[in-house]
C-alpha positions in Angstrom: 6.5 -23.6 -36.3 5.9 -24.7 -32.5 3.6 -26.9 -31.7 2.4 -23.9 -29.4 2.2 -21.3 -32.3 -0.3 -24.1 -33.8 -3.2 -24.4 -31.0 -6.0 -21.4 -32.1 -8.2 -23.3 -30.1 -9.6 -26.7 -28.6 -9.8 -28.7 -31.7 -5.9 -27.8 -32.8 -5.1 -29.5 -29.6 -7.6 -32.5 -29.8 -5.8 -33.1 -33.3 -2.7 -33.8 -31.7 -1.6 -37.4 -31.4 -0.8 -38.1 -28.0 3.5 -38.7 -28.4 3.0 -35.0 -29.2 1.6 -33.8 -26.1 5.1 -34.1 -23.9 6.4 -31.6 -26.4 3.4 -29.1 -25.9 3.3 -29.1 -22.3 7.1 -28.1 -22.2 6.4 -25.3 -24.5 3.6 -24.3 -23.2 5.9 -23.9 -19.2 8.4 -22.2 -21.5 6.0 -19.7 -22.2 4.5 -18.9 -19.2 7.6 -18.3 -17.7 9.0 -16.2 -20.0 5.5 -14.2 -20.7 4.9 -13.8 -16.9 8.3 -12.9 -16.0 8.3 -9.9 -17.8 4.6 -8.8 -16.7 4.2 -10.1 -13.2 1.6 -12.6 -11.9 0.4 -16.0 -10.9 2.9 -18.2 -12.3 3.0 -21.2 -10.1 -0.7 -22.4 -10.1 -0.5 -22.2 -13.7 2.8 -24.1 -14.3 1.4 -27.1 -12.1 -2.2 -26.9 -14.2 -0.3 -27.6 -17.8 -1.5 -31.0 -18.7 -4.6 -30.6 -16.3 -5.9 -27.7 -18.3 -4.8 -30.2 -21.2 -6.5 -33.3 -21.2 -9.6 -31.5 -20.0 -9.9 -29.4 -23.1 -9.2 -33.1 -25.4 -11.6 -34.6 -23.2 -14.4 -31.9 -23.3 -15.8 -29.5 -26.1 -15.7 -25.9 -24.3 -17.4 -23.8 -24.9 -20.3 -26.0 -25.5 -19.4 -27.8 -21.9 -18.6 -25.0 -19.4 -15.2 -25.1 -17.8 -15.4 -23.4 -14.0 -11.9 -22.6 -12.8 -11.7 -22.0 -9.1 -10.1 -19.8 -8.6 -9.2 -18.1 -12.1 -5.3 -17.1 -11.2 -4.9 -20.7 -12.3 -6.5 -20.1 -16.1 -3.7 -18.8 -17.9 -3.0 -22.4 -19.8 -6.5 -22.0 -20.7 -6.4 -19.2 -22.2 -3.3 -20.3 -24.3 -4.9 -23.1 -25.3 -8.8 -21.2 -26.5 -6.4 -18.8 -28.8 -5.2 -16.3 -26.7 -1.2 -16.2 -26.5 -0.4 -12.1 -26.3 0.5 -12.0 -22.6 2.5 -8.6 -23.1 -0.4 -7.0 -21.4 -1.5 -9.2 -19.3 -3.1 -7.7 -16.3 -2.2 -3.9 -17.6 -5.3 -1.8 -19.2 -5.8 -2.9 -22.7 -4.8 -6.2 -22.1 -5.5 -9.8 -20.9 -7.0 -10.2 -17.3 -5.2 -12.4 -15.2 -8.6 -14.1 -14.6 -11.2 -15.7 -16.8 -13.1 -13.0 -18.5 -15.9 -13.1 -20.6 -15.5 -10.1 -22.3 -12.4 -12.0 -23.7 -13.5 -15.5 -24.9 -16.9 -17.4 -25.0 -14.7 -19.9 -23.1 -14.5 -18.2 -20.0 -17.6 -18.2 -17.3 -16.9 -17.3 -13.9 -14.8 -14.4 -13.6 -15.1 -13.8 -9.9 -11.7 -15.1 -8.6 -12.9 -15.3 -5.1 -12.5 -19.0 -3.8 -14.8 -21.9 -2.7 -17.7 -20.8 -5.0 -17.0 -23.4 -8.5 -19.0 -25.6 -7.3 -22.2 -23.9 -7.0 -21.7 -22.3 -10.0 -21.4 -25.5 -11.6 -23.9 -26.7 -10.0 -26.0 -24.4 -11.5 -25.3 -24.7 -14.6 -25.3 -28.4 -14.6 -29.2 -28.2 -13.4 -30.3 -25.6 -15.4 -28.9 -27.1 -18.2 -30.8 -30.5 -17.5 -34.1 -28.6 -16.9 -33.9 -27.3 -20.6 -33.3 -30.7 -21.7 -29.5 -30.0 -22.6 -28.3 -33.4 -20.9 -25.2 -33.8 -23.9 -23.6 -30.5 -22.4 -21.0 -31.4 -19.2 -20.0 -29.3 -16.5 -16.5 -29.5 -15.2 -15.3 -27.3 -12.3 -12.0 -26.9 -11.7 -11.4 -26.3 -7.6 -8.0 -26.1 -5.6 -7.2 -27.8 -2.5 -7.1 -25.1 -0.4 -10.9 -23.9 -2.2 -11.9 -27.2 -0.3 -11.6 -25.5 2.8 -13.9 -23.1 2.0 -17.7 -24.0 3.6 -19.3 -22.9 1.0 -17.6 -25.4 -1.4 -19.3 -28.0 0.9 -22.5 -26.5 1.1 -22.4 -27.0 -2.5 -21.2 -30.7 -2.7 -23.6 -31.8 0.0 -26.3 -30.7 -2.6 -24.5 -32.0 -5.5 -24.5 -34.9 -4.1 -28.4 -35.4 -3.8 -28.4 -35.0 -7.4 -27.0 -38.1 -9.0 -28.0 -37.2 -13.1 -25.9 -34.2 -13.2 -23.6 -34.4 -16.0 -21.0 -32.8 -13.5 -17.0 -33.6 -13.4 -15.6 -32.4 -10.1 -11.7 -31.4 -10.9 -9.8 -31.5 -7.4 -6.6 -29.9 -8.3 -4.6 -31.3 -5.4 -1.4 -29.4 -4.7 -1.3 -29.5 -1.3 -1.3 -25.4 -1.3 -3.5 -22.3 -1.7 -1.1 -19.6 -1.3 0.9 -21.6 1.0 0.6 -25.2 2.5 -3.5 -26.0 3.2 -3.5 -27.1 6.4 -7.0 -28.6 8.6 -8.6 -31.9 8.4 -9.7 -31.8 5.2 -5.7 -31.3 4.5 -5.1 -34.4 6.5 -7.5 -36.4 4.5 -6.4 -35.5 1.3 -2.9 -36.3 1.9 -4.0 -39.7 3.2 -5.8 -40.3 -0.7 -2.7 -39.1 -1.9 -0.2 -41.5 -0.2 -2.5 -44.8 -0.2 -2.9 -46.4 -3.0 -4.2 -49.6 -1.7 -7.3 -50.0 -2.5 -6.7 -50.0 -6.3 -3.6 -52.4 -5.9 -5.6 -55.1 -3.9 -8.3 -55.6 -5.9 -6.2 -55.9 -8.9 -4.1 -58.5 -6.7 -7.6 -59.7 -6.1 -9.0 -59.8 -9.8 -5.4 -61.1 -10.8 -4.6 -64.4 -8.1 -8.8 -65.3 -7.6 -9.3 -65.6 -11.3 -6.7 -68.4 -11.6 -8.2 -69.8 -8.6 -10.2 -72.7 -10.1 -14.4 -73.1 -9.5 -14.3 -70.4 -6.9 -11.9 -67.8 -7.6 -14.6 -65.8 -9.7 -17.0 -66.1 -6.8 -14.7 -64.8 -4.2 -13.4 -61.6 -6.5 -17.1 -60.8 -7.2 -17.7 -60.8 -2.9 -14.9 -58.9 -2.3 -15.9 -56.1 -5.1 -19.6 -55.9 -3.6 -18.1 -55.4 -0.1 -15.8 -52.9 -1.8 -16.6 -49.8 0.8 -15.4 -51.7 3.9 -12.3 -52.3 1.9 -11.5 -48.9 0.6 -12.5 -47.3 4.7 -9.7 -49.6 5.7 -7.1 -49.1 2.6 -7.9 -45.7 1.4 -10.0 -43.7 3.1 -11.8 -41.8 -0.1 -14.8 -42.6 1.8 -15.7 -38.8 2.4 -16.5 -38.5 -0.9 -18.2 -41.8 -1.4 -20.6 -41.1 1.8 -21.5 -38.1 0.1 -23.3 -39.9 -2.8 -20.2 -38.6 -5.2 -18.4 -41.0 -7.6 -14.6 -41.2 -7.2 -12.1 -41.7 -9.2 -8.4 -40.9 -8.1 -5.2 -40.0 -6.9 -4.5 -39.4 -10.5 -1.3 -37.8 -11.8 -1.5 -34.4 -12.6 1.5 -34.3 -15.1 0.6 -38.0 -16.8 -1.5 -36.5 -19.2 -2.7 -39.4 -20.5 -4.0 -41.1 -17.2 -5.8 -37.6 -16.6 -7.4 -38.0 -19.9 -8.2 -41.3 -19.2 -10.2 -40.5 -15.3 -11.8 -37.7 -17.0 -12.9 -39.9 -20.2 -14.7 -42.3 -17.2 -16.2 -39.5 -15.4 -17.5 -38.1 -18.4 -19.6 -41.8 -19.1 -20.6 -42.1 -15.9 -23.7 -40.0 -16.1 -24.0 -38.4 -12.9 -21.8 -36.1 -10.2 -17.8 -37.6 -10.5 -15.0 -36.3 -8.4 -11.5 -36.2 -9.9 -8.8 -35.8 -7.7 -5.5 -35.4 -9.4 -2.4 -34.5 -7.6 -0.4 -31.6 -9.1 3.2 -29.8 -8.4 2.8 -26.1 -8.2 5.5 -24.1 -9.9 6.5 -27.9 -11.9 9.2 -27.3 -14.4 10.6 -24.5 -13.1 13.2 -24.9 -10.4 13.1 -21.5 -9.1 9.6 -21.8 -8.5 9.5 -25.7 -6.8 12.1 -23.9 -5.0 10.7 -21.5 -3.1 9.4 -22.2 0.4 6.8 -19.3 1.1 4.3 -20.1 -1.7 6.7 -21.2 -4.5 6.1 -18.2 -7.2 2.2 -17.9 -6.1 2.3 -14.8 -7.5 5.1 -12.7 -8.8 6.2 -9.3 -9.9 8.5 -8.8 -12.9 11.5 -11.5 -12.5 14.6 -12.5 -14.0 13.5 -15.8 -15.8 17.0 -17.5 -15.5 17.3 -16.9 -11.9 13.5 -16.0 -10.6 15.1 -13.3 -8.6 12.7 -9.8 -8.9 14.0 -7.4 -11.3 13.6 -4.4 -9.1 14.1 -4.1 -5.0 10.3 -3.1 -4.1 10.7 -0.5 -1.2 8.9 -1.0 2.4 5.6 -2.1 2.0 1.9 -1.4 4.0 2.1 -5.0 4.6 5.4 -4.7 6.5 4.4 -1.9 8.6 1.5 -3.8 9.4 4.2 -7.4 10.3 6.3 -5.3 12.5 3.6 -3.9 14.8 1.6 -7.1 15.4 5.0 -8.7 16.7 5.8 -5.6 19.2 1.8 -6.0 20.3 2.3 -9.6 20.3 5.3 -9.0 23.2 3.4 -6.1 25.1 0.1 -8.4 25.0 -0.2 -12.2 25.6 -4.2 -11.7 25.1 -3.8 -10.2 21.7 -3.9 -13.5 19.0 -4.1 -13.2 15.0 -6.4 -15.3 12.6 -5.9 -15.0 8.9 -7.9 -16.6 6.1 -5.3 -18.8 4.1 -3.2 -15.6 3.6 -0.5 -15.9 6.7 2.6 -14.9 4.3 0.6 -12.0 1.7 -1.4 -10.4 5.1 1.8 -10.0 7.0 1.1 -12.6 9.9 4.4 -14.4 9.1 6.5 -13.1 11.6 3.5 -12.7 14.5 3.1 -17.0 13.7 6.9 -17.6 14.1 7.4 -15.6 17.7 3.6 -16.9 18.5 2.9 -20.2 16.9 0.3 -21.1 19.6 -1.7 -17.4 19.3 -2.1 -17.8 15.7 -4.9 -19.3 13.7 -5.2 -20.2 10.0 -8.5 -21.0 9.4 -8.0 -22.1 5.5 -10.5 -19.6 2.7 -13.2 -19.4 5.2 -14.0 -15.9 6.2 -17.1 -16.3 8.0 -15.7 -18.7 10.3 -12.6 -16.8 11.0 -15.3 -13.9 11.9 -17.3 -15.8 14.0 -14.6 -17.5 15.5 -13.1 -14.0 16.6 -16.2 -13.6 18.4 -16.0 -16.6 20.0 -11.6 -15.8 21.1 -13.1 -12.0 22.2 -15.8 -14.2 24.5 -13.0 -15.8 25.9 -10.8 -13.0 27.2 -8.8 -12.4 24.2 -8.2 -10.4 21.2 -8.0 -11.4 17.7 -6.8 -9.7 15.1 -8.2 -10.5 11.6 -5.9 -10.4 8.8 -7.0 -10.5 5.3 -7.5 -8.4 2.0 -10.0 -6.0 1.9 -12.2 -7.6 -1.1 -12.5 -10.3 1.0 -14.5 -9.2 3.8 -17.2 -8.9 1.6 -17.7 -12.9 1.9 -17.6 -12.0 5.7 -20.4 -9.2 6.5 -23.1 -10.9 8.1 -20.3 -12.5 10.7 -18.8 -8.9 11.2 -22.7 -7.3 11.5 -24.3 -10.3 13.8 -21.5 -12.1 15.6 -19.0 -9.3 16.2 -20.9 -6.0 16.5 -24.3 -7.0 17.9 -22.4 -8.6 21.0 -19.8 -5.9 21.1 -16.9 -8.1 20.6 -13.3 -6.7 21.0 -12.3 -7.8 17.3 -9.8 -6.0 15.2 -10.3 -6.9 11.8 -7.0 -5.7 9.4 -7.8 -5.0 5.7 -5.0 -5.3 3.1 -4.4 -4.1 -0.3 -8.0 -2.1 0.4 -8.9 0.7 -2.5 -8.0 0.0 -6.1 -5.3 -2.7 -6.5 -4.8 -2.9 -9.8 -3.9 -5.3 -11.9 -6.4 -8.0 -10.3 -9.0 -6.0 -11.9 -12.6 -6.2 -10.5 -12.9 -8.8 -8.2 -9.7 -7.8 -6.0 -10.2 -4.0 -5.9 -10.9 -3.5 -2.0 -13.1 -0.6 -2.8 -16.6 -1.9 -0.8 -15.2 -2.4 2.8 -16.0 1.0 4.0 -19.5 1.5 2.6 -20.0 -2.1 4.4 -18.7 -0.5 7.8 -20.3 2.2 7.8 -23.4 0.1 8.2 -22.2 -1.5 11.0 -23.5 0.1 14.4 -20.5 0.7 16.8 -18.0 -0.1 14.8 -14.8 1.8 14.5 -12.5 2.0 11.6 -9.1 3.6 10.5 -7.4 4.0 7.4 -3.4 5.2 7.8 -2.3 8.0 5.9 1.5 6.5 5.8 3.7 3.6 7.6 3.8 5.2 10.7 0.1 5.5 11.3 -0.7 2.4 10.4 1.2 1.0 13.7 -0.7 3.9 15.6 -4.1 2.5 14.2 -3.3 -1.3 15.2 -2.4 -0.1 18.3 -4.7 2.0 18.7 -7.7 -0.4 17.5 -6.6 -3.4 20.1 -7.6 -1.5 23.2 -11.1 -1.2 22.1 -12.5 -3.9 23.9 -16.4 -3.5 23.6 -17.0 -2.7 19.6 -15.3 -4.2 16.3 -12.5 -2.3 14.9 -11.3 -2.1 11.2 -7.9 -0.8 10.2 -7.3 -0.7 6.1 -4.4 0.0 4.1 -3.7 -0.2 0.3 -1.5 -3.1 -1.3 1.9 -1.5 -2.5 5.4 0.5 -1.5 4.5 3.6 1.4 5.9 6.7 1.2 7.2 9.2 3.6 5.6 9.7 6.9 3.1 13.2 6.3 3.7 14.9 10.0 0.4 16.7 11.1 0.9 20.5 11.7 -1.6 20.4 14.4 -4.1 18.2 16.2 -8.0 19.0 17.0 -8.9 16.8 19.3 -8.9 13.5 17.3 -8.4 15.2 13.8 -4.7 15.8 12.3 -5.0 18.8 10.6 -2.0 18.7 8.1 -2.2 21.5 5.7 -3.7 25.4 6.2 -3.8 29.1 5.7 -1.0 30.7 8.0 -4.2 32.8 9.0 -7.8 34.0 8.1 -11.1 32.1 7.0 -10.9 28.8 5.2 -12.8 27.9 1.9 -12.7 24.6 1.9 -12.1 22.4 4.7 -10.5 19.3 2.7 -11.0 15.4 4.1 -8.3 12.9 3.2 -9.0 9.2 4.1 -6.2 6.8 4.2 -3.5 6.7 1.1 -5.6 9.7 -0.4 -4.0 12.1 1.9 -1.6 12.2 -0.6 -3.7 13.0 -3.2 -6.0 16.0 -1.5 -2.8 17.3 -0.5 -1.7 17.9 -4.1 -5.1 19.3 -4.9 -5.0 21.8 -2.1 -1.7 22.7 -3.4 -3.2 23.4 -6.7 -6.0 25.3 -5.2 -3.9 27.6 -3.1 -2.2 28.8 -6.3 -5.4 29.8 -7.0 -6.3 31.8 -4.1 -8.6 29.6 -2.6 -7.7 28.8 0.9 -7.8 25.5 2.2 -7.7 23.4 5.3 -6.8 19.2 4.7 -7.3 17.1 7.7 -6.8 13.4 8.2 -9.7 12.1 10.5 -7.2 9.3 12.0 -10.5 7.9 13.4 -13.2 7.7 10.2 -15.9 5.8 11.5 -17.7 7.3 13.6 -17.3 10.5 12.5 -15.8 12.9 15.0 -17.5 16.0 16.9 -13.9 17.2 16.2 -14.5 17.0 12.6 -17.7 18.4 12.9 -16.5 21.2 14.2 -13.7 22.1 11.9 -16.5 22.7 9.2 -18.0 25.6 10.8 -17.5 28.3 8.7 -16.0 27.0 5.6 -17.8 27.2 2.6 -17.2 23.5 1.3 -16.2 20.5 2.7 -15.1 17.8 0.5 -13.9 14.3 1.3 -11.3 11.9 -1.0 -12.0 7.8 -0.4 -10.5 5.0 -2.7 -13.9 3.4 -1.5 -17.4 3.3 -3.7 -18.7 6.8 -3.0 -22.0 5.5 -2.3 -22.4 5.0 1.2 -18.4 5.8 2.1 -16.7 8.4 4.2 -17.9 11.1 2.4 -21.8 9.8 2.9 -21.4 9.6 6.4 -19.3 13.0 6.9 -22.6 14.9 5.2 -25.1 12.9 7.4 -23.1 13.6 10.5 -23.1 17.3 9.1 -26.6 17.3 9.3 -27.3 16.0 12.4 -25.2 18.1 13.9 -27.8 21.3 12.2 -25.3 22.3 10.0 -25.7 22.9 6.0 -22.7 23.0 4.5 -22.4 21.1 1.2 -20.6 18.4 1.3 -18.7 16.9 -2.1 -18.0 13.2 -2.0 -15.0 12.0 -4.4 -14.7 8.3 -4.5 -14.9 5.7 -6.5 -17.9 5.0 -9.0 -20.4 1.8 -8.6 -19.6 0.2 -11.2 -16.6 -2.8 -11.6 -13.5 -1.4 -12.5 -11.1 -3.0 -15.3 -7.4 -4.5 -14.3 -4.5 -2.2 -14.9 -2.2 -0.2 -12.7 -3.5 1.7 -9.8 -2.5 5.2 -11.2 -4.4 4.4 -14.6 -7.7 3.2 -12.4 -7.2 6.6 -10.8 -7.1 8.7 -13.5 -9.9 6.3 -15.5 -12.6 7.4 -12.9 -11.1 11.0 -12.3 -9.9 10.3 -8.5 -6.7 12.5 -9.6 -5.3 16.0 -7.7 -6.2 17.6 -10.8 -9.5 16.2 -10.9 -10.4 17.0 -7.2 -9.0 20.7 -7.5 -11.2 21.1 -10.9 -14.4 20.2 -9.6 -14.3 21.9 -6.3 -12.9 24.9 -8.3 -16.2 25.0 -10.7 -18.8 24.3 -6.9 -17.0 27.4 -5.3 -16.9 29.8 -8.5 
């Protein structure tokens, strides 16, 4: 037996002696690759956490101390070592999220795997912990570099700091990365810690040479160690932390397991807020991973684990469509500049950075700042294009509502992977951003039926000048272009009766096209006849659509957004404003949090299907 196959939990792995723990951590890569190769996902956070996620469960008794990882793609070692080694589903319905999850294990707390937010959830649970007199339970959050660079990480330190009985371990896992390379000042500074060792090496020169220096020796070491801040500002400049009020203790290894144990052990006894930094190797032990420049095996489909190479040739992607347009507007427009949010390479900003190096901005995991900084690029003659997934401009509203729309700015804001994604599971379905536009006065948003629209839309959305704009697209392979039949004024009108009254005048929005296409198709069978338009334009809603309901008996309107408050809520208000009454049927998705697993199955699991739409609407018109 393994010593792998022997770890059911914390304890088995406390009851290892340490000579053992080499062994484990090989076996425990081995796994991961082999598990995640043949299911897809984030492999190289979680080969660089190994003996991280290690020594903090032999140091610490989850889940009597709380273990915050931020963010959760980089818990799959935990959840090896709290007893959970089937990975064959991992991320598919049925089986193991590819986040912490609580409805998995009493080990897991935070589930949310959107960045920068650890700390104050460890925060809070440190404090409310000491207000019901639990002080003998520790909190230890777990945050990546490139989480650092989110504000609301410091928001939380600059009050953590202020509180110096917290039984609180700060965990920096310092890779130098988030998806790719973290770059800003707080990058800088870190890499300074991680190159300069001096401090530690000239006090021990000091402790070492003064104390065989007769009489005064002692004296001097002791004078030196109370003026011990002027020294480290000069020799290693950890001061940042230290000015803060926070104890700390680092550069530490990431992959000498037993110095990690040993920092953690001391910031365990100290009794009050302690920041660890440890420095870590994303993608270690697997050469195809250290290997690869973009964001060495961030996240990866189904490989081969010999070579790392993907198994299948995915076809042309949303994402691309999106990368080749921004580089022709980049050439026709010197005033158009792109801003993404830590996601240059997964948005599609890649190629727009390399031709434009100087027009592009990567603002680190801060949303609201790349926001508000739009604002301040459109004040200034130009106009930015915000790149970033669709889930994540949630963390962004307030910036969108009060910087960009109430003083008009000319800001495009791009949403990928937007509708259900998948096998992220709750917190990366970009299913809200449409019900948050809508709310947005002036605001004008576009969701591409295929490839070719969605350079049309980007196009299209950087001449507006005096209003925000929002073009969103799902994450995945696009199809064939859908060619419109006709166009009514702004409205494509793709599918119809050769002649006579309509029934049903049918709304696609974005990738669903597609799928009220099929369900018109199955309705026609029927004898019901039916009209399905693509908007182009959603928000507002168009006179032009307006007008094509006159007459028909239903109009219904299919969104891979929440249906509260989406397309289909705003197509029945603007139907009644406009004095008309015909009903309007909204099919979206529910408000609830849907489960990881593949987009298809999500579908079908909330009834967003062709057959679904035709069955319903065939019941309403009977």
């Amino acid at each position: 037996m393994s010593l792998l196959e022997r770890i059911e939990g914390p304890d088995d792995l406390k009851a290892l002696r340490p000579d053992q723990l080499p062994l484990l951590a090989a076996e425990i890569r081995g796994f991961l690759v082999d598990e995640v190769s043949r299911t897809g996902g984030h492999l190289g956070p979680n080969l660089g956490v190994v003996e991280l996620t290690m020594a903090i469960h032999r140091v610490f008794s989850s889940p009597k101390d709380a273990v915050v990882f931020d963010t959760g793609h980089q818990s799959y070692v935990h959840k090896v070592l709290t007893g959970r080694r089937d990975f064959s589903g991992l991320r598919k319905q049925g089986g193991l999220s590819g986040y912490p999850s609580r409805a998995e294990s009493d080990h897991d707390v935070v589930e949310n795997s959107h960045a920068s937010t650890s700390l104050s959830w460890a925060h809070g649970i440190a404090a409310g912990r000491v207000v019901r007199g639990e002080r003998d339970r520790h909190t230890v959050a777990v945050i990546g570099d490139g989480a650092l660079t989110g504000g609301m990480a410091w928001e939380a330190l600059n009050n953590i700091a202020a509180e110096s009985d917290l039984p609180l371990v700060l965990v920096v896992n310092d890779n130098e990365r988030s998806y790719a390379p973290t770059r800003g000042g707080l990058a800088d500074h870190l890499a300074t810690l991680r190159t300069t060792r001096g401090y530690e090496r000239f006090l021990d020169w000091g402790k070492n040479t003064l104390a065989r220096t007769p009489v005064v020796g002692g004296a001097v070491y002791e004078t030196l160690h109370g003026v011990k801040k002027g020294i480290k500002d000069i020799v290693a400049p950890q001061g940042m932390f230290e000015d803060l009020g926070l104890k700390y203790v680092g550069p530490v290894d990431g992959h000498d397991e037993p110095a990690i144990e040993a920092a953690l052990r001391k910031a365990k006894a100290y009794r009050g807020p302690v920041l660890v930094h440890v420095i870590t190797q994303k993608g270690r032990g697997y050469e195809p991973a250290i290997n690869h420049e973009g964001d060495q095996f961030h996240a990866v489909g189904v490989i081969n684990p010999e070579t790392g190479l993907p198994l299948e040739i995915a076809g042309r992607s949303w994402t691309d469509e999106f990368s080749d347009a921004m580089v022709e507007i980049g050439r026709e427009r010197e005033d158009v500049v792109a801003i993404t949010a830590a996601m240059m390479i997964p948005v599609g900003l890649q190629d727009f950075a390399d031709h434009y190096p100087a027009r592009t901005f990567d603002v680190g995991i801060a949303e609201q700042h790349a926001l508000t900084m739009a604002a301040g690029l459109a004040f200034s003659g130009l106009h930015p294009v915000v790149a970033v997934y669709a889930t994540f401009l949630n963390r962004a509203f307030d910036q969108l509502l009060m910087d960009c729309a109430l003083h008009k700015a000319g800001v495009t804001v791009v949403l990928d992977r937007s509708g259900v994604t998948g096998p992220d599971g709750a917190s990366h379905h970009g299913m809200w951003d449409m019900t948050i536009s809508g709310v947005v006065p002036g605001l004008h948003l576009a969701a591409p039926r295929d490839g070719q629209q969605v350079a049309r839309a980007v196009h299209a959305a950087v001449e507006i000048g005096d209003a925000p704009s929002v073009v969103r697209f799902p994450k995945g392979s696009v199809g064939d272009p859908i060619e419109a039949v006709r166009t009514v004024g702004t409205v494509d009108v793709l599918a119809e009766p050769d002649d006579g009254d309509v029934d049903v005048l049918l709304v696609g929005i974005g990738s669903m096209v597609a799928t009220a296409l099929t369900a018109a198709e199955k309705l026609a069978a029927e004898g019901v006849r039916v009209r399905v338009v693509d908007p182009v334009w959603s928000l507002p809603v168009s006179g032009d659509l307006v007008g094509l309901s006159s007459g028909v008996r239903r109009v219904a309107v299919v969104e891979d957004n929440v249906v509260v408050g989406g397309i289909g809520s705003q197509v029945a208000l603007a139907l009644r404003d406009s004095g008309s009454d015909v009903p309007v049927d909204a099919f979206g998705l529910p408000k609830r949090f849907l489960d990881h697993g593949s987009r298809g199955h999500v579908l079908d699991s909330v009834d967003l299907t062709p057959e679904a739409v035709a069955s319903t609407l065939r019941t309403r018109l009977a």
